[in-house]
OpenMM code with the backbone's topology and positions (N, CA, C; nanometers):
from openmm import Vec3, app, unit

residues = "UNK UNK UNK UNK UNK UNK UNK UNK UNK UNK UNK UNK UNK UNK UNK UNK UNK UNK UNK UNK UNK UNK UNK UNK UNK UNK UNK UNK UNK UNK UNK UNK UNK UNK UNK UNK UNK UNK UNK UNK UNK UNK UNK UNK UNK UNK UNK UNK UNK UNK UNK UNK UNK UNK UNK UNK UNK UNK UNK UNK UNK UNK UNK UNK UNK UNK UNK UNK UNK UNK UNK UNK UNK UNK UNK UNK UNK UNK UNK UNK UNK UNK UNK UNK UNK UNK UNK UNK UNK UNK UNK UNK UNK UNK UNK UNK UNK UNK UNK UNK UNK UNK UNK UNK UNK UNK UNK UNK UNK UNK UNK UNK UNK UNK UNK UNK UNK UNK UNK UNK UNK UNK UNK UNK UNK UNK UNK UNK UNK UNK UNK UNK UNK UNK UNK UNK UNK UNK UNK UNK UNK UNK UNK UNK UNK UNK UNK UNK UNK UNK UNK UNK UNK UNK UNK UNK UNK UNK UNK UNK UNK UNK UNK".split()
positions = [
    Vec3(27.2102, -3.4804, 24.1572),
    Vec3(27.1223, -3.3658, 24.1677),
    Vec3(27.1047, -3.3034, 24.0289),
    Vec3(26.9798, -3.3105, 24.0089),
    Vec3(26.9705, -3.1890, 23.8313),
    Vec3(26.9739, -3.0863, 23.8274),
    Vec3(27.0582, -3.0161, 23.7935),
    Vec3(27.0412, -2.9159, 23.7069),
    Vec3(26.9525, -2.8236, 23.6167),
    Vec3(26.8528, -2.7610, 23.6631),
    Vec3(26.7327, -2.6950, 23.6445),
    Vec3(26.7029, -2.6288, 23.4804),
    Vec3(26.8299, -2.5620, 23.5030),
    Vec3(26.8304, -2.4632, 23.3988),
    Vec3(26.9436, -2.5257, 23.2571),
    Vec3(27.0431, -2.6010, 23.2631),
    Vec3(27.1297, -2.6096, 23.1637),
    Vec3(27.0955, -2.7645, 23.0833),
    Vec3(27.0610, -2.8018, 22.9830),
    Vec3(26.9867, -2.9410, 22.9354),
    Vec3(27.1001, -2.9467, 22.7736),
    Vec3(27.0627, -3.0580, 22.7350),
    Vec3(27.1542, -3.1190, 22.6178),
    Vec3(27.0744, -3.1360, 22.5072),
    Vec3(27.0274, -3.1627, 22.3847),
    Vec3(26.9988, -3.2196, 22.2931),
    Vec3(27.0479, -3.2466, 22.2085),
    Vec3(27.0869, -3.4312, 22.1478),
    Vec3(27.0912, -3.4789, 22.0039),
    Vec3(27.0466, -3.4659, 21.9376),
    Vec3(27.0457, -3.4615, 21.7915),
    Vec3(26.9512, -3.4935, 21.6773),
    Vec3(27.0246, -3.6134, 21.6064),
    Vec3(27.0305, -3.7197, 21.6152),
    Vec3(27.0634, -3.8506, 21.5379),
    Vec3(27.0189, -3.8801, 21.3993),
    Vec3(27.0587, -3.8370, 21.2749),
    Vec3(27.0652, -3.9274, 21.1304),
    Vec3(27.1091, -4.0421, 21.1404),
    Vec3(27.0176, -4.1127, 21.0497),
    Vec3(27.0332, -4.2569, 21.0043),
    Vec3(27.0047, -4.2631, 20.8218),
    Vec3(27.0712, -4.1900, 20.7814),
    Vec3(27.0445, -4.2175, 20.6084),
    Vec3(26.9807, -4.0512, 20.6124),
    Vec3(26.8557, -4.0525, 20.5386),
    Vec3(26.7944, -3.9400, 20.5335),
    Vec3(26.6916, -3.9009, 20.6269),
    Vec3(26.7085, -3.9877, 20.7438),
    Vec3(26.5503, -3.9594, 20.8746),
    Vec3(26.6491, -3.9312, 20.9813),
    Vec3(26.5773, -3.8374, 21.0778),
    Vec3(26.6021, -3.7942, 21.1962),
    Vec3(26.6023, -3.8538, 21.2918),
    Vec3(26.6109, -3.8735, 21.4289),
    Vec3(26.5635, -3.9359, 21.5430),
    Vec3(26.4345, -3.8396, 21.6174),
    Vec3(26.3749, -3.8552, 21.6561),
    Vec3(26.2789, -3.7600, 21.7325),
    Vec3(26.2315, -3.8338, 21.8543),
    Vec3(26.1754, -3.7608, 21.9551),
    Vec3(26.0840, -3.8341, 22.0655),
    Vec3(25.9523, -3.7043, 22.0632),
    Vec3(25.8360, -3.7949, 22.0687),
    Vec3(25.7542, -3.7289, 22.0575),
    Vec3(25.7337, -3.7682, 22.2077),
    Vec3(25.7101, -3.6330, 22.3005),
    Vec3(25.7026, -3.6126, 22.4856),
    Vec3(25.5312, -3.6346, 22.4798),
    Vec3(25.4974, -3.7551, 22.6036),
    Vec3(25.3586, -3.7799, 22.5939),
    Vec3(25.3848, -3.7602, 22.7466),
    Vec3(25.4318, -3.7079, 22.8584),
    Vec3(25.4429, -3.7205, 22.9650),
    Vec3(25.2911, -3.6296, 23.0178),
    Vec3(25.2624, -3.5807, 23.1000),
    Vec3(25.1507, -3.4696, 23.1344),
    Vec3(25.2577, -3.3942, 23.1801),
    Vec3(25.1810, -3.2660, 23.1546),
    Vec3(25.2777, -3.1791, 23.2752),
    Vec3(25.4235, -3.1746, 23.2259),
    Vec3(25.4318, -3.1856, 23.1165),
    Vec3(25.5970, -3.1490, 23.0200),
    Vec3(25.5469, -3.0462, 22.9621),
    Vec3(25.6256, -2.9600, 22.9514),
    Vec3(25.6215, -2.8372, 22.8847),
    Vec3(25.6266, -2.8726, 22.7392),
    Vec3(25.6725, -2.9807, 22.6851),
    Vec3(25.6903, -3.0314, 22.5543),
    Vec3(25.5869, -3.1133, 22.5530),
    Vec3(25.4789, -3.1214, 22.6153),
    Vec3(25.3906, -3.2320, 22.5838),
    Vec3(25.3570, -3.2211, 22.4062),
    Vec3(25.3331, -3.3781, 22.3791),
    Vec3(25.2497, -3.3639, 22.2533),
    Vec3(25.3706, -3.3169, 22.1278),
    Vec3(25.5018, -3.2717, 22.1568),
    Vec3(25.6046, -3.2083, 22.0488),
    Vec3(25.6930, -3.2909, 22.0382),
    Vec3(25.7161, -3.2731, 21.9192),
    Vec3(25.8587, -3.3197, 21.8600),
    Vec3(26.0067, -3.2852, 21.9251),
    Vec3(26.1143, -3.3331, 21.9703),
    Vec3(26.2432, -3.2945, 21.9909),
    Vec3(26.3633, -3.4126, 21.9581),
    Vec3(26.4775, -3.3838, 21.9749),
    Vec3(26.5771, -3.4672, 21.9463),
    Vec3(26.5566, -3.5220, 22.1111),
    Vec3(26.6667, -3.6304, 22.1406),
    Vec3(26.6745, -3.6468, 22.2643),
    Vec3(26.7839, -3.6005, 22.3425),
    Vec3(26.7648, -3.5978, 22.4615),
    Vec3(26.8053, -3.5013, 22.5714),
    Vec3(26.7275, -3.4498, 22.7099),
    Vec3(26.7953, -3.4100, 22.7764),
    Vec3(26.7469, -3.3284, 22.9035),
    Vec3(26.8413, -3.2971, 23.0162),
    Vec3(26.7812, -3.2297, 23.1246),
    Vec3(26.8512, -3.2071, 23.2605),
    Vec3(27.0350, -3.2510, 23.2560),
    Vec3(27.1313, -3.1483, 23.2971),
    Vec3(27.2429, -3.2082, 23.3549),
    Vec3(27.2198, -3.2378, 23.4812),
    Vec3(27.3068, -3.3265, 23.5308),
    Vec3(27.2774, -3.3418, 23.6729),
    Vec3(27.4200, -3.3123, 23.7208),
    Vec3(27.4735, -3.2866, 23.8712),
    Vec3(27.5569, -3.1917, 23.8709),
    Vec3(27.6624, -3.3164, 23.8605),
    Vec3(27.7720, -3.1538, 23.8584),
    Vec3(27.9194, -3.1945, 23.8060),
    Vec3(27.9366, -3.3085, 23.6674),
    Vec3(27.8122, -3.2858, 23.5957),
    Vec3(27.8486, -3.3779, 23.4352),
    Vec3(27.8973, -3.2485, 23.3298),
    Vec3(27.9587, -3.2556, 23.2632),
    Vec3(27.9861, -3.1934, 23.1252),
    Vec3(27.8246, -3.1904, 23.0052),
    Vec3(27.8623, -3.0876, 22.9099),
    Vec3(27.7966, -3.1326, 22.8203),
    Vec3(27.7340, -3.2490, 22.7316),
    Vec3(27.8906, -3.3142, 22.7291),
    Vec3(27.8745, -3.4140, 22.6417),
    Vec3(27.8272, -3.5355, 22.7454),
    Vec3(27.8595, -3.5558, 22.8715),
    Vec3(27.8477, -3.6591, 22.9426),
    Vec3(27.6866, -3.6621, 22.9995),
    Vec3(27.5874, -3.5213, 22.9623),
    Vec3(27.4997, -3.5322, 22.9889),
    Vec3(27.4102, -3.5941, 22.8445),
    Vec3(27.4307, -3.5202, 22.7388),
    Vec3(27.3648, -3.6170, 22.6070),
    Vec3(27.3555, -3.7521, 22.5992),
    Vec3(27.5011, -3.7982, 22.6658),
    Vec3(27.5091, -3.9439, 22.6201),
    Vec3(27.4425, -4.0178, 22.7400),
    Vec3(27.4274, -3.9346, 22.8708),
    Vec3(27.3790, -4.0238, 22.9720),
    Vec3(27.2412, -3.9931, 22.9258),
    Vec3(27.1686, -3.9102, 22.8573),
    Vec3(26.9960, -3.9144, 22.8193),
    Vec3(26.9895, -3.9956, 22.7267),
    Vec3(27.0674, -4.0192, 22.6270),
    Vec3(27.0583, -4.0627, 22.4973),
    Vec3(27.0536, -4.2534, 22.5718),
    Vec3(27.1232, -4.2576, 22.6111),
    Vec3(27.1807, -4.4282, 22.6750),
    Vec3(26.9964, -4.4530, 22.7467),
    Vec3(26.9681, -4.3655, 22.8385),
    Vec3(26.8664, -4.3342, 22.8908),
    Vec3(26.7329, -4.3487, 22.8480),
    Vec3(26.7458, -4.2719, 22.7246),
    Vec3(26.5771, -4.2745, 22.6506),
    Vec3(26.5610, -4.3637, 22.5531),
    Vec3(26.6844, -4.3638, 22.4708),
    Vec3(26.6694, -4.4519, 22.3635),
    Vec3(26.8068, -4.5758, 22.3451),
    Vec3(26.8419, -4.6059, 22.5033),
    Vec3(26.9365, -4.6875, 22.4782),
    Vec3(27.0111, -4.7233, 22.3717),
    Vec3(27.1130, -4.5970, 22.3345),
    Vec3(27.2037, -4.6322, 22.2082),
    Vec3(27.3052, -4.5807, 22.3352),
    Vec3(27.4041, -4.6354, 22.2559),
    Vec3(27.5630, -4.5866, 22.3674),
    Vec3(27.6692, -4.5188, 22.2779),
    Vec3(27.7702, -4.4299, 22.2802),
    Vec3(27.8454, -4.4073, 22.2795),
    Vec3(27.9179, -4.4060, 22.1275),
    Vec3(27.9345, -4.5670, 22.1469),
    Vec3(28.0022, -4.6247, 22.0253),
    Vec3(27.9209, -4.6467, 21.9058),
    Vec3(27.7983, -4.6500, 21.9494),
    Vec3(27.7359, -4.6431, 21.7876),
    Vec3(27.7019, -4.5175, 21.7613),
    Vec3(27.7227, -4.4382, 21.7988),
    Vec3(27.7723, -4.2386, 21.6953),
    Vec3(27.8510, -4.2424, 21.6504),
    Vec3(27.8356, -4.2318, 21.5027),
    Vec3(27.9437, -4.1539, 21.4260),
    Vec3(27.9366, -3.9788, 21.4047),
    Vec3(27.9969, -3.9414, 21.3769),
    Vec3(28.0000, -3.8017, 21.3545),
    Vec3(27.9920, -3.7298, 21.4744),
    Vec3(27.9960, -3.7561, 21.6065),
    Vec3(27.9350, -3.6821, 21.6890),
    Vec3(27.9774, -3.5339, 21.7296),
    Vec3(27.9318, -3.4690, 21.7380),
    Vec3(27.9382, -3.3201, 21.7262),
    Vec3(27.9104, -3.2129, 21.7894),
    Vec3(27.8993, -3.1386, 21.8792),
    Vec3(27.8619, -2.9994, 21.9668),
    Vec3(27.8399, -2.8933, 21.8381),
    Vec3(27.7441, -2.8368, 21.8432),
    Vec3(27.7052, -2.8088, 21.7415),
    Vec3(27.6290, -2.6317, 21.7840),
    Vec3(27.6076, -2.6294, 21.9084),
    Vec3(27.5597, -2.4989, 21.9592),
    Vec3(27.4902, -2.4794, 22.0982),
    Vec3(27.4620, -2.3859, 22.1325),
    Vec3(27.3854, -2.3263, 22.2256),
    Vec3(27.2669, -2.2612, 22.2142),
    Vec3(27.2056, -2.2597, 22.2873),
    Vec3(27.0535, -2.2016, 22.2730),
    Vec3(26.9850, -2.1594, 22.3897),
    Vec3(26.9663, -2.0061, 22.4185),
    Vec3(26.9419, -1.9596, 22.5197),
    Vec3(26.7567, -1.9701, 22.4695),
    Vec3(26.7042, -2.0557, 22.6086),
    Vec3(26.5333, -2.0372, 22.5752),
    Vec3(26.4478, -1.9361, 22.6789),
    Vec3(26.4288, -1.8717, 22.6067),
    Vec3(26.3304, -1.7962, 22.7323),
    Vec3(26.2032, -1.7934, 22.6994),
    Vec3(26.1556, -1.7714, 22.8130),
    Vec3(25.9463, -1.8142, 22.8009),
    Vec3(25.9027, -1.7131, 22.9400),
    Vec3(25.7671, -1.6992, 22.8695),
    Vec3(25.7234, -1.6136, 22.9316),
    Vec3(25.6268, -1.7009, 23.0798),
    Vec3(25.6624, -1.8851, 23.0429),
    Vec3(25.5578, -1.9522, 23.1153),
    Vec3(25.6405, -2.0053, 23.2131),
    Vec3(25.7908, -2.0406, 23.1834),
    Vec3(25.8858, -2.1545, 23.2373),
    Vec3(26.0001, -2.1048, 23.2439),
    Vec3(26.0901, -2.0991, 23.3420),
    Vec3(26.2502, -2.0831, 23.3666),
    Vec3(26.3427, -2.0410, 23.2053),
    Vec3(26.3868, -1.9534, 23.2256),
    Vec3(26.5465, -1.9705, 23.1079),
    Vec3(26.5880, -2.1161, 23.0864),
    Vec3(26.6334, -2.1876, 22.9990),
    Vec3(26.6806, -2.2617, 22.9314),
    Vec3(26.8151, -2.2408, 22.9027),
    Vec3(26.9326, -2.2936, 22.8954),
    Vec3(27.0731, -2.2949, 22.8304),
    Vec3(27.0766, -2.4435, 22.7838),
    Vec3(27.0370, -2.4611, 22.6145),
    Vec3(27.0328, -2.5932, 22.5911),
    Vec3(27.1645, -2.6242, 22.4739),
    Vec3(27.2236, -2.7121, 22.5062),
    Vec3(27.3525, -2.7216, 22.4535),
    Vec3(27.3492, -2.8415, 22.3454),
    Vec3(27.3556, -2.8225, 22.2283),
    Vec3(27.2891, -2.8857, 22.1121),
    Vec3(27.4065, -2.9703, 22.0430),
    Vec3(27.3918, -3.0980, 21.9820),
    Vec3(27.4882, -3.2246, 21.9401),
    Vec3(27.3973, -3.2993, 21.8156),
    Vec3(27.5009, -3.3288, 21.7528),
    Vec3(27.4379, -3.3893, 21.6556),
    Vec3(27.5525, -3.5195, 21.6289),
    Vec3(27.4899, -3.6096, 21.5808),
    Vec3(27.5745, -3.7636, 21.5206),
    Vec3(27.4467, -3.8177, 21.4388),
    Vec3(27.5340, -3.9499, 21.3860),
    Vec3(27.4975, -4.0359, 21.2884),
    Vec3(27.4619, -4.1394, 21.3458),
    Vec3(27.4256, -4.2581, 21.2504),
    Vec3(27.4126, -4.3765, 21.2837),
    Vec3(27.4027, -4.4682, 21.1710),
    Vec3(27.4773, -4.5674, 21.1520),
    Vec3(27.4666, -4.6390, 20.9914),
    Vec3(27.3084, -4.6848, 20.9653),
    Vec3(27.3282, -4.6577, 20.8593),
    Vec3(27.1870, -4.6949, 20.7958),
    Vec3(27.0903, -4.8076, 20.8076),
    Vec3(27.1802, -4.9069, 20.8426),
    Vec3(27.0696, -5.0822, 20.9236),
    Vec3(27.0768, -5.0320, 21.0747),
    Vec3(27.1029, -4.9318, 21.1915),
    Vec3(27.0984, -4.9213, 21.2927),
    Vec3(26.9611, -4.9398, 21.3167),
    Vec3(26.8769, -5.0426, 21.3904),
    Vec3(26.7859, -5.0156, 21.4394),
    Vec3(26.7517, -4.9785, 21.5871),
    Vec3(26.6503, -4.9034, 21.6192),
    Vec3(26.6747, -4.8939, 21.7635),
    Vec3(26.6038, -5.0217, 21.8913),
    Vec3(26.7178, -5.0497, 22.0015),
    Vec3(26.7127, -5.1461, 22.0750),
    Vec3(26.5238, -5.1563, 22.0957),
    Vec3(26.4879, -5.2786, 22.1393),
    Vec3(26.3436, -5.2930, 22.1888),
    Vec3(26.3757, -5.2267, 22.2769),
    Vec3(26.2025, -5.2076, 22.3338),
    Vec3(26.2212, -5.1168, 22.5277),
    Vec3(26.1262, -5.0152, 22.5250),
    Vec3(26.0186, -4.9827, 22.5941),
    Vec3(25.9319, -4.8939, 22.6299),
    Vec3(26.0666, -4.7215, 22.6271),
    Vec3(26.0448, -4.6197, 22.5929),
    Vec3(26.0730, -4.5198, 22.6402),
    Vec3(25.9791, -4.4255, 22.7385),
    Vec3(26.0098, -4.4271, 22.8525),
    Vec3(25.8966, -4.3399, 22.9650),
    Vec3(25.9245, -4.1785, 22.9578),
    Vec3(25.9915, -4.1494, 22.8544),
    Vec3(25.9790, -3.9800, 22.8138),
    Vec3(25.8744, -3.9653, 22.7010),
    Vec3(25.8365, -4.0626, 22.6040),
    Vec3(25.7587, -4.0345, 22.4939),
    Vec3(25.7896, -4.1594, 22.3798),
    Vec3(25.7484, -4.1081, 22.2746),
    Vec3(25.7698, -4.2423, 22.1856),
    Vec3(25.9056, -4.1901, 22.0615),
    Vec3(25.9826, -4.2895, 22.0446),
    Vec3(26.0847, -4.2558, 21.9612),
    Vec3(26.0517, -4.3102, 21.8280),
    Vec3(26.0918, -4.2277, 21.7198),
    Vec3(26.0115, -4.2613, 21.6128),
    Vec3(26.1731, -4.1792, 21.4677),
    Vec3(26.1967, -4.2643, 21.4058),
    Vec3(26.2642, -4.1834, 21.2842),
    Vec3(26.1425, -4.1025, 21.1757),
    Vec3(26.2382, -3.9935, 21.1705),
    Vec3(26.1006, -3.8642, 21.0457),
    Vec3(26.2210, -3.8725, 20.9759),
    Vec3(26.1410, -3.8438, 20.8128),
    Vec3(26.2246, -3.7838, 20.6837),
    Vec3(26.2713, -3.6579, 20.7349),
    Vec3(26.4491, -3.6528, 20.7132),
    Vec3(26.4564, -3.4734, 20.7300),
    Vec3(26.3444, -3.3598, 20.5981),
    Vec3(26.3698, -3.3847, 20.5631),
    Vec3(26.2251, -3.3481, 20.4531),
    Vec3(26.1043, -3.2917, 20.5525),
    Vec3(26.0485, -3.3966, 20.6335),
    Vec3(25.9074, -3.3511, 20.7058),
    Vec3(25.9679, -3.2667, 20.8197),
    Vec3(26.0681, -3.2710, 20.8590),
    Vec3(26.0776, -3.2562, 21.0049),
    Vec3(26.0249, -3.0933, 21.0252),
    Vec3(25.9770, -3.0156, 20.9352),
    Vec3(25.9506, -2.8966, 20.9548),
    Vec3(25.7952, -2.8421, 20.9753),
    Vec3(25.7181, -2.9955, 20.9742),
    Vec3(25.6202, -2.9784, 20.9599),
    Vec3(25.5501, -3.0656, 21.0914),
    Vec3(25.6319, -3.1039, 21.1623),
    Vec3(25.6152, -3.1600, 21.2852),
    Vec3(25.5674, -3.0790, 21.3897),
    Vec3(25.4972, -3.0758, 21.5179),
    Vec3(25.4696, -3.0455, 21.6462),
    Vec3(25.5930, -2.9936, 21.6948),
    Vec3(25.6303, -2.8674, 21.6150),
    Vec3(25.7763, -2.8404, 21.7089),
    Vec3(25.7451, -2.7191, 21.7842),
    Vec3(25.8547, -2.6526, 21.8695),
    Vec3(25.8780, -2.4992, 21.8638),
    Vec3(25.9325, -2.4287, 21.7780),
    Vec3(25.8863, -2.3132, 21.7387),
    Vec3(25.8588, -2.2036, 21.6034),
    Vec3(26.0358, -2.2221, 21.5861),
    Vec3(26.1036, -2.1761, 21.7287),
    Vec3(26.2525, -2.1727, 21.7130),
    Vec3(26.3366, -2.2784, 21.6518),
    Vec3(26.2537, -2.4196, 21.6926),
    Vec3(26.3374, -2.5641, 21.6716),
    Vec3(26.3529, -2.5183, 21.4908),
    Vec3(26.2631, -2.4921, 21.4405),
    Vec3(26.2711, -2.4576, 21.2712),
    Vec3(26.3872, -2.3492, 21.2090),
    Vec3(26.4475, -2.2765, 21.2749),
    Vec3(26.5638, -2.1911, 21.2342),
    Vec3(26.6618, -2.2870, 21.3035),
    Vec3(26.6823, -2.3714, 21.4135),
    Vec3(26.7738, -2.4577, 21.4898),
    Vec3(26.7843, -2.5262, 21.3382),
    Vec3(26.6639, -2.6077, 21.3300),
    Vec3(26.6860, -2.7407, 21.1807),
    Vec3(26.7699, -2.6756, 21.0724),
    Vec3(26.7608, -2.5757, 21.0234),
    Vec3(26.8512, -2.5044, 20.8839),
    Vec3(26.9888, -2.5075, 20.9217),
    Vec3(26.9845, -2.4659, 21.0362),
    Vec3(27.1564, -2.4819, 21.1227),
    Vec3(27.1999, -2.6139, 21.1073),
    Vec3(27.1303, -2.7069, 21.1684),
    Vec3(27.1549, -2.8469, 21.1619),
    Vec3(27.1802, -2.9414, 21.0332),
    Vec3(27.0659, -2.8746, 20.9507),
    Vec3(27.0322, -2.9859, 20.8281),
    Vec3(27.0098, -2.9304, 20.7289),
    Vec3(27.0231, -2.7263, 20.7004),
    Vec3(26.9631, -2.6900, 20.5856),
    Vec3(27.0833, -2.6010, 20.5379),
    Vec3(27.0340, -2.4974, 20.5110),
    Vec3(27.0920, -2.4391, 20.4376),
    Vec3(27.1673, -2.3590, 20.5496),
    Vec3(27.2278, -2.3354, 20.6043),
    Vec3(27.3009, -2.2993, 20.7440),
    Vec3(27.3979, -2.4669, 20.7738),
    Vec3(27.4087, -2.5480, 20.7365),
    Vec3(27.4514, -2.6594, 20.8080),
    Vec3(27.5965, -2.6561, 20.8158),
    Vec3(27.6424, -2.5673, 20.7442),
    Vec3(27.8228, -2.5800, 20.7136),
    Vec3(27.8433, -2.4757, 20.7888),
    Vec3(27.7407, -2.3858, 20.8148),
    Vec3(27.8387, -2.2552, 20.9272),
    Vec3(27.8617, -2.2512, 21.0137),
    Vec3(27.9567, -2.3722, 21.1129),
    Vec3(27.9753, -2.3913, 21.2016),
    Vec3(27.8796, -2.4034, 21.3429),
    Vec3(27.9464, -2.3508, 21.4398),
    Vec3(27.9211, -2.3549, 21.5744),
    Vec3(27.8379, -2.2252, 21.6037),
    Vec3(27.7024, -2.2854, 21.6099),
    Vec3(27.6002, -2.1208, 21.6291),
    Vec3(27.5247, -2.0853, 21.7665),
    Vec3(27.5008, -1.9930, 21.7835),
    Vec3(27.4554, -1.9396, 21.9466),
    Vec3(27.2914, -1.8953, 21.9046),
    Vec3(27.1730, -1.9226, 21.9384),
    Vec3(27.0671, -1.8589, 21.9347),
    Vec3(26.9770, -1.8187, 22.0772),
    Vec3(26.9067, -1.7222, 22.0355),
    Vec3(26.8334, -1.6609, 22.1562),
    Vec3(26.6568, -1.6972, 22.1186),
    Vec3(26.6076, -1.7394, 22.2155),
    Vec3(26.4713, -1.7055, 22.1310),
    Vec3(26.3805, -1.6909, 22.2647),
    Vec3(26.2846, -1.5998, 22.2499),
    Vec3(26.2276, -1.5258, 22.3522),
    Vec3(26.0245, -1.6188, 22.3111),
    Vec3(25.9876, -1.6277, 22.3644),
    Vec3(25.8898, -1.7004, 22.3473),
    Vec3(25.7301, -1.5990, 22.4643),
    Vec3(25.6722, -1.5511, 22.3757),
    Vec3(25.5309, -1.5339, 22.5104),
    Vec3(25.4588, -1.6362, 22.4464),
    Vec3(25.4205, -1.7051, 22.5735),
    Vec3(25.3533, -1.8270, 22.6034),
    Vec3(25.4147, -1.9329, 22.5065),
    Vec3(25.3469, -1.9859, 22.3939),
    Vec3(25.3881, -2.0927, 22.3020),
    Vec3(25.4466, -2.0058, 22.1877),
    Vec3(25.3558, -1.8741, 22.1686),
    Vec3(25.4564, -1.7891, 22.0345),
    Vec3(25.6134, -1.7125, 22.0732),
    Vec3(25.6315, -1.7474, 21.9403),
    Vec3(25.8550, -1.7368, 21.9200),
    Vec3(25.8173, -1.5690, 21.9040),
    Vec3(25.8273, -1.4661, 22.0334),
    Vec3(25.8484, -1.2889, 21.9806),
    Vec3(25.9520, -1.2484, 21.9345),
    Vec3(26.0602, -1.3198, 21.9619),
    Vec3(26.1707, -1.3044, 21.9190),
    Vec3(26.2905, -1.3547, 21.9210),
    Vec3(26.3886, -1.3421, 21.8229),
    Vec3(26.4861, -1.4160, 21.8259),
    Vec3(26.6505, -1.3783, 21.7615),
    Vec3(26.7428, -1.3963, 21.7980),
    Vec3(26.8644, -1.3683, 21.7141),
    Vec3(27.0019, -1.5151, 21.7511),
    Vec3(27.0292, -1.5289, 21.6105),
    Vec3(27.1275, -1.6263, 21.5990),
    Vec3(27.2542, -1.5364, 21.5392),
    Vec3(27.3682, -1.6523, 21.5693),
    Vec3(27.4644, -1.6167, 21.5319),
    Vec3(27.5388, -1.7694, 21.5106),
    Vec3(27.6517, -1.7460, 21.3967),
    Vec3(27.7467, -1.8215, 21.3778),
    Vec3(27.8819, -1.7954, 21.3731),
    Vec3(27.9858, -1.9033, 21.3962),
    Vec3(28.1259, -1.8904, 21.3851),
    Vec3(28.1506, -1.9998, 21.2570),
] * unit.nanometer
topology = app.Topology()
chain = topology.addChain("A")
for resn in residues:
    res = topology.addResidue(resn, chain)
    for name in ("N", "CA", "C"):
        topology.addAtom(name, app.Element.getBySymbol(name[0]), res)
């Protein structure tokens, strides 16, 4: 059974590029955007057991080929169009010849970006203060909590925090 409200996301490095799935589904609230991969817990999974069951899922990598893997934060989403969000955020590696397995993905298309571009991608306004946490100038301050309040597609507001 899924879990409505509580979802996971990776962001996977391979050298200096990201992992992304660009969502071509209809009727996704992410249509047309950029994200790491992830989604839905389904019940009685953990955090981590839900990343790796999307990740195995969308872009068939498993387990053992993450290095670094990491819990990295929380992120309360609210919208003025769609349910609260509690998205629980992970990050890992992947050696640099990793390529990803053949295979249609039926969430969207998976594609590596320069961390460099990734700010200039089809994202949400919020995913861009998430990336500095992740990959910028915020990347060493640990384990961070953000809020971000959204009417319709615009970010009204927002507050982060770190440990």
């Amino acid at each position: 059974m899924r879990v409505e409200n509580l979802t996971t996301l990776i962001y996977i490095t391979r050298g200096s590029d990201c992992l992304f799935i660009r969502k071509t589904r209809k009727g996704d609230m992410n249509l047309d955007k950029y994200l790491g991969i992830g989604g839905h817990f389904e019940s009685d999974e953990t955090a981590e057991e839900c990343v790796l069951r999307e990740l195995s899922e969308e872009a068939s990598i498993s387990s053992g080929e993450l290095e670094n893997f990491s819990y990295r934060g929380l992120i309360t989403f609210i919208s003025s169009e769609y349910p609260t969000e509690y998205m629980h955020v992970f990050t890992a590696s992947v050696a640099d010849d990793f390529e990803l397995p053949e295979g249609a993905c039926d969430e969207g298309e998976l594609c590596w970006v320069p961390l460099s571009d990734i700010c200039d991608l089809p994202v949400w306004e919020g995913d861009k203060i998430m990336f500095d946490y992740l990959f910028g100038s915020m990347k060493d301050s640990g384990f961070f909590t953000m809020k971000f309040r959204y009417e319709g597609s615009v970010l009204a507001e927002h507050t982060e925090t770190s440990w």
